[in-house]
DONUSE-563312 format. One record per residue (C-alpha): x, y, z. Coordinates in steps of 0.001 Angstrom, whole numbers, padded with zeros to 6 digits, always signed. Layout:
XYZ
...
! end
This chain:
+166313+183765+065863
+163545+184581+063726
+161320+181817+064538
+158920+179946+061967
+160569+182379+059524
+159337+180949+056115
+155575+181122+057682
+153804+182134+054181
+151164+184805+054593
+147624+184307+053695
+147035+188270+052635
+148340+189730+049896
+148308+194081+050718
+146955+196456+048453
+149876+198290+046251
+151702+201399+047508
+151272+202679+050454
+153419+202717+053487
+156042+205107+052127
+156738+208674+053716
+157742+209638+050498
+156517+212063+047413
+156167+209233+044733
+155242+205991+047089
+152687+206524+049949
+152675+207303+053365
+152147+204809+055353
+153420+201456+057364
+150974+198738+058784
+152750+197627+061323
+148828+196511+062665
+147644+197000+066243
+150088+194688+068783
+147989+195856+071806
+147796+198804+074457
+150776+197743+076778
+150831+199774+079875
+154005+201568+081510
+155118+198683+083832
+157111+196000+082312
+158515+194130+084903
+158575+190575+083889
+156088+188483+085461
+153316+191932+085136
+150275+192210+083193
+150297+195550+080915
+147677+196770+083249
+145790+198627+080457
+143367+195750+078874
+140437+195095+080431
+139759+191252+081738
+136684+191250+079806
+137575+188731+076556
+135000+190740+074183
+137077+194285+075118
+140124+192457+074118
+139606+191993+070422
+140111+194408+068090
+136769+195843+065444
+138886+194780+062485
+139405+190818+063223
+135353+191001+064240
+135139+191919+060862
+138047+189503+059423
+136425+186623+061370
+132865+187174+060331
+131074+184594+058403
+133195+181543+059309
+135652+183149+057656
+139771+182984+058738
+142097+185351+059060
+145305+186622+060300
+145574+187758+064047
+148198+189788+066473
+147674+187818+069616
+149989+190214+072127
+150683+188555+075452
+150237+190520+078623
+153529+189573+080216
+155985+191707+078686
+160099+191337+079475
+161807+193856+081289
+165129+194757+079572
+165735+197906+080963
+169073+196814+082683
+170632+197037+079323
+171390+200884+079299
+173305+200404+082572
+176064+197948+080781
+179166+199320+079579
+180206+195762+077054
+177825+196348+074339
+178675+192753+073132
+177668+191523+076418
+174345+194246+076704
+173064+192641+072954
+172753+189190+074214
+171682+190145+077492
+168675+191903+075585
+168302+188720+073102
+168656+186306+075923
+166120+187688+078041
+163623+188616+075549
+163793+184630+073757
+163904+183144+077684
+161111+185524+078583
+159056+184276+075324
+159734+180798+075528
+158287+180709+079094
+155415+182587+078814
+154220+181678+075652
+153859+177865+076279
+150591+177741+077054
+149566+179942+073971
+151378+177558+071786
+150493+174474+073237
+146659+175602+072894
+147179+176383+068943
+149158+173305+068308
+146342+171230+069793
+144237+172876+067168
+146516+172079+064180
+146919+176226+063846
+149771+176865+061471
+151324+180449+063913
+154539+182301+064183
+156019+183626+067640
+157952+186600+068217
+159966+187593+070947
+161445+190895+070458
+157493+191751+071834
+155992+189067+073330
+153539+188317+070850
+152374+185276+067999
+150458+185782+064721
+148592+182753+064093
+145645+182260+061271
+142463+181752+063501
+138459+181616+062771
+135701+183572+065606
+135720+180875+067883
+139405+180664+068097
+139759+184676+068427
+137550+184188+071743
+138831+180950+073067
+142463+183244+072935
+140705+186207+074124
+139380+184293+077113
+142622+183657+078226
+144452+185501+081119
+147653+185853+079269
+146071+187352+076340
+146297+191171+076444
+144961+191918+073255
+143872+190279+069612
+144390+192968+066745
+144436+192306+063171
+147453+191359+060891
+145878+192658+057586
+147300+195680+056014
+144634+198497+054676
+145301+200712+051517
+146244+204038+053044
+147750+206351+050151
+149599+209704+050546
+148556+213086+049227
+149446+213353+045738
+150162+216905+045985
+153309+216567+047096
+154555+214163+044597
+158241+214738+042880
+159614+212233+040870
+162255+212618+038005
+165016+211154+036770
+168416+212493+037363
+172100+212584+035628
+174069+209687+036764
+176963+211772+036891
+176320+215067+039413
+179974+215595+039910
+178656+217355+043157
+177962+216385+046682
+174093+216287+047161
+172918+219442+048691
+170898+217462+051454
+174771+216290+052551
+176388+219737+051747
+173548+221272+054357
+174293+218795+057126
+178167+219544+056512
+178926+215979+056181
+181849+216650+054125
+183664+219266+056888
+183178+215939+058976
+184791+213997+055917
+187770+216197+055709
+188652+215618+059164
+188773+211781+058597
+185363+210397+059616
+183225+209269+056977
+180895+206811+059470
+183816+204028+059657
+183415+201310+061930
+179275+201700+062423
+176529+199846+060709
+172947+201325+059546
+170245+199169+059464
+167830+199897+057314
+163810+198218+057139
+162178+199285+054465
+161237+197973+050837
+164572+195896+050495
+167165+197352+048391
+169303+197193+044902
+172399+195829+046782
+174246+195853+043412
+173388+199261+042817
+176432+201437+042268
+176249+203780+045032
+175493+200956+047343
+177404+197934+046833
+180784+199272+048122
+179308+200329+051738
+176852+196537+052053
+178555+194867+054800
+178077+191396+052762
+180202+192401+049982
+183757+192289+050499
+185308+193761+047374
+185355+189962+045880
+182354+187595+046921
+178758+188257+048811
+177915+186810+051902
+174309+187746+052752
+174000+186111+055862
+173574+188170+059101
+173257+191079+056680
+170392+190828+055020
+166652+189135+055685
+163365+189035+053718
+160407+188897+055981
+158210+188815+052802
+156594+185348+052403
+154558+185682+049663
+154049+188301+046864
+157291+190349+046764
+156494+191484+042952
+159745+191549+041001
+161339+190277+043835
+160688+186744+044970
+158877+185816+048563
+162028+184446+051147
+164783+186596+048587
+168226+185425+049367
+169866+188518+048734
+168713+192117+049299
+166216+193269+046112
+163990+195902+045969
+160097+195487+045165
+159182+199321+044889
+162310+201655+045191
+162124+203668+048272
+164430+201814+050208
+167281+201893+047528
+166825+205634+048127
+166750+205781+051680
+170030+203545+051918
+171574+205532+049411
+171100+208447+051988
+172217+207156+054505
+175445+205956+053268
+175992+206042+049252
+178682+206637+046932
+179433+205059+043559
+182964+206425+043992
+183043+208354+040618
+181203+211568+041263
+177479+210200+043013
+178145+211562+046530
+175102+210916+047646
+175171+209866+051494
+175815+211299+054483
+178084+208441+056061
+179684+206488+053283
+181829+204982+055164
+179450+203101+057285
+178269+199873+056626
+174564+199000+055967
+172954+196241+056270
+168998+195514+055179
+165739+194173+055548
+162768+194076+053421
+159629+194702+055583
+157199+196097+052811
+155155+193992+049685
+155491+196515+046891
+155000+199022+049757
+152948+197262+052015
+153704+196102+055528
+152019+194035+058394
+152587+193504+061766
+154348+190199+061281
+156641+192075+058939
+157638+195491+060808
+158049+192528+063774
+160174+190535+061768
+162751+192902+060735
+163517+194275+064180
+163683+191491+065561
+165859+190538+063158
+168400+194073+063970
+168541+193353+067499
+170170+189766+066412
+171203+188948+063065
+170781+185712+061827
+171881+183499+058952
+169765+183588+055907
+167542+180179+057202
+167070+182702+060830
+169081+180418+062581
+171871+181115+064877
+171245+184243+065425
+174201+186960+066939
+173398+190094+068879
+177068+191306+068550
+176417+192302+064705
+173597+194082+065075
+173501+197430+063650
+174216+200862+065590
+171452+203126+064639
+168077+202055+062148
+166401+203893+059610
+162551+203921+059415
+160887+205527+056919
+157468+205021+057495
+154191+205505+059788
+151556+203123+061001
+148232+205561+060852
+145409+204300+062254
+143752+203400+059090
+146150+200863+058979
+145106+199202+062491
+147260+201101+064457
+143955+202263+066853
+145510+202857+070378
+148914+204367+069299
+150897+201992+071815
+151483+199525+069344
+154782+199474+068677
+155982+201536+071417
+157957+198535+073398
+159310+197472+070398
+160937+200588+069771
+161432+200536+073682
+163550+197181+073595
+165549+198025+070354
+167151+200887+071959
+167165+198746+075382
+169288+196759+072624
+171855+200127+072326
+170428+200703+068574
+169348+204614+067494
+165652+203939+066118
+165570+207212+063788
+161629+207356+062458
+160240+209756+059879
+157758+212135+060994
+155269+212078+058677
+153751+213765+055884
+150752+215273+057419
+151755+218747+057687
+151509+221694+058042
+148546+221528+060453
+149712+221378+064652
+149354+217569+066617
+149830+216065+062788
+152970+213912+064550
+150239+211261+065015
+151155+207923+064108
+153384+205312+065489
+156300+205275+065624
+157414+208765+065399
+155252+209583+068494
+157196+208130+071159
+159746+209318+073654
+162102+206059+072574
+162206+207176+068607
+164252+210522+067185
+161486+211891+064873
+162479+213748+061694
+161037+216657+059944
+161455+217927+056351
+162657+221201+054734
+163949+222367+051474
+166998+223642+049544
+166800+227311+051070
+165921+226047+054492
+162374+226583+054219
+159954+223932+056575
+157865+221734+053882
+154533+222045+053826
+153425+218446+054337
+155964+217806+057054
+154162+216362+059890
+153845+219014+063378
+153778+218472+067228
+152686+218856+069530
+152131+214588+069888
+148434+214357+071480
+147797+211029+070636
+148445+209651+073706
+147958+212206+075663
+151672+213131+076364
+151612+216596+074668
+154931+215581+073818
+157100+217890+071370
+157784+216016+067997
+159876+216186+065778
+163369+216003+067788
+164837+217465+064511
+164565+218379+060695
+166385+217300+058345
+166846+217587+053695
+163704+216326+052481
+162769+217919+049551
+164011+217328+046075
+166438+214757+047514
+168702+212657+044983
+169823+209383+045630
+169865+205520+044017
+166996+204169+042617
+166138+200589+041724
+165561+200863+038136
+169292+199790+037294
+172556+199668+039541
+173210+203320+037402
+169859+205078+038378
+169242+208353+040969
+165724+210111+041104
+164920+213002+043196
+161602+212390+045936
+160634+214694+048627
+159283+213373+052073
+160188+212890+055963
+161087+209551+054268
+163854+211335+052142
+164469+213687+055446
+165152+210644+057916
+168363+209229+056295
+170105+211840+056466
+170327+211899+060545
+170989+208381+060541
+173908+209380+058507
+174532+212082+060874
+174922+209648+063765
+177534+207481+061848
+179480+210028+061808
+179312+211056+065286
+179963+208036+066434
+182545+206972+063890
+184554+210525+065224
+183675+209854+069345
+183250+206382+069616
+182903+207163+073123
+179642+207677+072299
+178608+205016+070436
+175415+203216+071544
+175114+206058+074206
+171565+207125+072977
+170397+209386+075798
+173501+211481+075106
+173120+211360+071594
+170152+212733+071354
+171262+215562+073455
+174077+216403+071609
+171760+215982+068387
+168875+218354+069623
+171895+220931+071040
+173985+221101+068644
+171017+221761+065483
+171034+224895+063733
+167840+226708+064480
+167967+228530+061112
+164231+227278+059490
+161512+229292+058008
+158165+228708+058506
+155919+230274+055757
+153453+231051+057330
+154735+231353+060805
+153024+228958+063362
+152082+228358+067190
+151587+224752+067708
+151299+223039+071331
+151749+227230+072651
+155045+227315+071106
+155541+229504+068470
+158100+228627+065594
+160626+231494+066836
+161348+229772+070030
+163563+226846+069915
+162815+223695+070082
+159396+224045+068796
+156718+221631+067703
+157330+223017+063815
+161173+221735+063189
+162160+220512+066411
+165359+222054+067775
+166412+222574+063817
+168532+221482+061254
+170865+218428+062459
+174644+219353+062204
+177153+216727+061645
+180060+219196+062656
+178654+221038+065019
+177949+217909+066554
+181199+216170+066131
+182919+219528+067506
+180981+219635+070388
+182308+216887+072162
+186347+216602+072561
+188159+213598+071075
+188239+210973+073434
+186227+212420+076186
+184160+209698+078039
+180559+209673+078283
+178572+209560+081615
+179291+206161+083955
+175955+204140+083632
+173910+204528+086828
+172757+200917+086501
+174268+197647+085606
+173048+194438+085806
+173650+192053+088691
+175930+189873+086819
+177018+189668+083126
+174851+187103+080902
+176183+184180+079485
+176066+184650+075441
+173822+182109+074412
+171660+181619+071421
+167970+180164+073199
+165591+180346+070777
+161649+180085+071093
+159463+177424+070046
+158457+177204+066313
+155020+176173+064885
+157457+174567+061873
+160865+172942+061053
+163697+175346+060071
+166290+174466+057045
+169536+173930+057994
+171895+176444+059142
+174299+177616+057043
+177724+178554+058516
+178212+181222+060056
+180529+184389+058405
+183781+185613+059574
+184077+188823+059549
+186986+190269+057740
+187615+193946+057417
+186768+196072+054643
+188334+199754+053507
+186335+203036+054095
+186295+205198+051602
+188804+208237+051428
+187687+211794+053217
+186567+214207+050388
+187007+217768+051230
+183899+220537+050634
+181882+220248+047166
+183480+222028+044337
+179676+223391+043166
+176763+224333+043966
+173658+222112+044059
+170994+222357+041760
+168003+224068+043136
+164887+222503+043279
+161335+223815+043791
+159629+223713+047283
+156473+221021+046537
+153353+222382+046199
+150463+223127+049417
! end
């Protein structure tokens, strides 16, 4: 469950920013949740913080806590859960609550003292469990009575910073309604060759965190897994972990809304179509389901937190009873956390990422729009290993210039980033201005939908592999079409943009057919090498809360819906667009 989910925040972020898109900004705070080492065992310390309580706080809360003044604090335990038994289970009912279970058990425990400590000092707080972590409002001598403490890993800051994206690549417009035409950006992943063969992401839900969405929307309404062709049901489909602010939508919003736009685009992506010509996503037969982690295109730790948490088990709209079986199959993230934002060691949200796919959930993440310099794949969380990083190119295949580059040397890893590119320039999907409106923007943001819709419709055509991430990938990264230009060519990490993969696009342009053709109908995937001693007991155990929840509403049946009918290739050609500018 979400725990102490109505907690209202004290901070109200600076407008758009976040937003790895041409007209928002670049940029999600999800703020500094510590440096947490390698080993996760339960019952470990991260191994990476040093014992010393002054080393353990972060500059920014110094600075937040000057004065006598209060503010809002990341106070990351050092005891992290160890849910790595979950890729060895074959029931993917029974591998979500195993994840759920021991990640809430694991919190509950270890987090007692923490609690017990803040309680004593009437501190209003909110605990997490999907990383073992609290956000509490504390002053300076609170900050080191928690550093002090040999649970504590690390105190960062919860305040978001204004972090805005190069202008230079804006591209904003408004578009017909009425296209008659399959978007390019789903012509060039040949999403409708997948279409004609029957599979148009059927059976598979897309999560997508980001700055809510315009459920009613056209495009989008048909495909929300809380509409039913007759009456809404938002519960387990929808959460708001915006507590104050919101703009034209209100804090705690009972149904999704939209506060900025970019996440009505990104959904549409994903999985759009209005039915009467707007063909805009990639899988629209998939189901999405949504939740708002941005202020008018800001985000903070407690936010980004809340919304995962949130996707590895759904809960009702008051976060109670929460249910790991209807959490979604891959998530889209559109959106970086630089370190500008508080994001200082780069580990942040690295086991959060970690335990989502534990959880059998694709975490797609934008790459950024930093390019076209080398090592510009920077910022959490397209950096790790866990995530499937995205790129950006154009109409005639040509590698945008702002598109973030590998080699990853943040950490140290040298690691090659992005997995893939993907459409993101001049792309066309819903908007939030009115359940009628489309815009073109460019950005990874834009680029990053449209392999989470590639993924639906993998595993909508093999189900054999669905929640089978390592092979995924593989067949992803395979399976690409290597046909990008670079203008100018490149050599970034040693690797020049000729050989494939490469730190410029990745292994290429993602291919929902080639993919899908790759892999015989019904062929089965790997046996797991691992499984778990014995098979968890599903169980809702939820984690202590700093306040009283409402009460539960009940919970939905789930009935089935219709998918939408194959369409067979587009009858046009797309519009071109220009490439943005250096």
């Amino acid at each position: 469950m979400i725990t102490n989910s109505r907690l209202a925040s004290k901070f109200r972020p600076s407008r758009w920013r976040h937003l790895l898109c041409s007209f928002f900004f670049v940029a999600a705070a999800i703020a500094a949740v510590g440096a947490i080492g390698s080993s996760r065992a339960g019952g470990q310390h991260t191994g990476s913080v040093s014992d010393a309580p002054s080393s353990k706080i972060a500059p920014e809360v110094l600075a937040d806590t000057s004065d006598g003044k209060s503010g809002s604090v990341i106070i990351l335990l050092a005891d992290q859960a160890d849910v790595s038994a979950g890729y060895g289970m074959r029931d993917q009912d029974a591998r979500g609550w195993f994840v759920y279970n021991t990640l809430t058990q694991h919190a509950a425990r270890t987090q007692m003292g923490l609690r017990n400590l803040l309680n004593s000092r009437g501190v209003s707080y909110q605990s997490f469990w999907v990383v073992n972590m609290l956000v509490a409002t504390a002053d300076r001598a609170l900050v080191e009575a928690v550093a002090a403490r040999a649970d504590v890993a690390r105190v960062d800051s919860n305040r978001p910073t204004r972090w805005i994206e190069d202008p230079s690549i804006a591209t904003f417009g408004v578009t017909p309604s009425n296209p008659l035409v399959v978007e390019w950006g789903v012509q060039n992943v040949n999403a409708p060759q997948v279409w004609a063969m029957g599979f148009t992401g059927q059976g598979i839900v897309i999560g997508n965190e980001d700055t809510g969405m315009r459920w009613t929307h056209n495009a989008l309404k048909p495909h929300y897994r809380g509409w039913n062709g007759v009456s809404a049901d938002h519960n387990y489909n929808w959460w708001d972990s915006i507590h104050s602010g919101g703009g034209v939508c209100s804090p705690n919003h009972q149904e999704p809304c939209d506060d900025n736009g970019h996440g009505t685009h990104t959904t549409g992506t994903t999985s759009g179509d209005d039915g009467t010509g707007n063909q805009i996503g990639v899988a629209p037969g998939a189901k999405w389901i949504g939740c708002r982690n941005m202020d008018q295109g800001n985000g903070m730790p407690s936010t980004y937190t809340e919304c995962f948490q949130f996707f590895i088990a759904p809960t009702d709209l008051n976060g109670q009873n929460p249910d790991p079986t209807l959490r979604p199959h891959v998530i889209n993230d559109s959106w970086i956390c630089p370190t500008t934002e508080g994001c200082t060691t780069g580990d942040e949200l690295r086991v959060i990422v970690e335990n989502t796919q534990a959880a059998g959930i694709f975490v797609e993440a934008s790459a950024g729009n930093s390019g076209p310099d080398c090592s510009t794949v920077n910022d959490p969380p397209a950096i790790y290993e866990a995530s499937f990083s995205t790129g950006a190119y154009d109409i005639t295949n040509l590698l945008a210039s702002f598109s973030s580059r590998g080699p990853v040397t943040r950490d140290g890893s040298n690691r090659l980033k992005p997995n893939i590119s993907a459409p993101g320039v001049n792309v066309r999907s819903s908007y939030f201005s009115s359940d009628t409106s489309y815009v073109n923007l460019s950005g990874t943001s834009m680029a990053g939908p449209h392999v989470v819709g590639v993924v639906a419709l993998l595993w909508s055509a093999r189900p054999q592999l669905q929640r089978d991430i390592a092979n995924t990938k593989t067949i992803l990264q395979n399976t690409a079409n290597p046909a990008v230009t670079v203008n100018p060519p490149q050599t970034c990490g040693g690797i020049p943009n000729t050989t494939i993969p490469n730190n410029s696009f990745g292994y290429g342009r993602v291919d929902a057919l080639a993919a899908v053709n790759s892999v015989p109908p019904g062929t089965p995937t790997p046996t797991p090498t691992a499984s778990p001693s014995s098979t968890p007991t599903p169980t809702a155990t939820a984690t202590a809360t700093a306040t009283a929840s409402a009460t539960p509403t009940a919970t939905p049946t789930s009935t089935p819906r219709p998918t939408p009918t194959p369409r067979s290739g587009p009858t046009a050609r797309p519009r071109p667009s220009p490439a943005p500018r250096p």
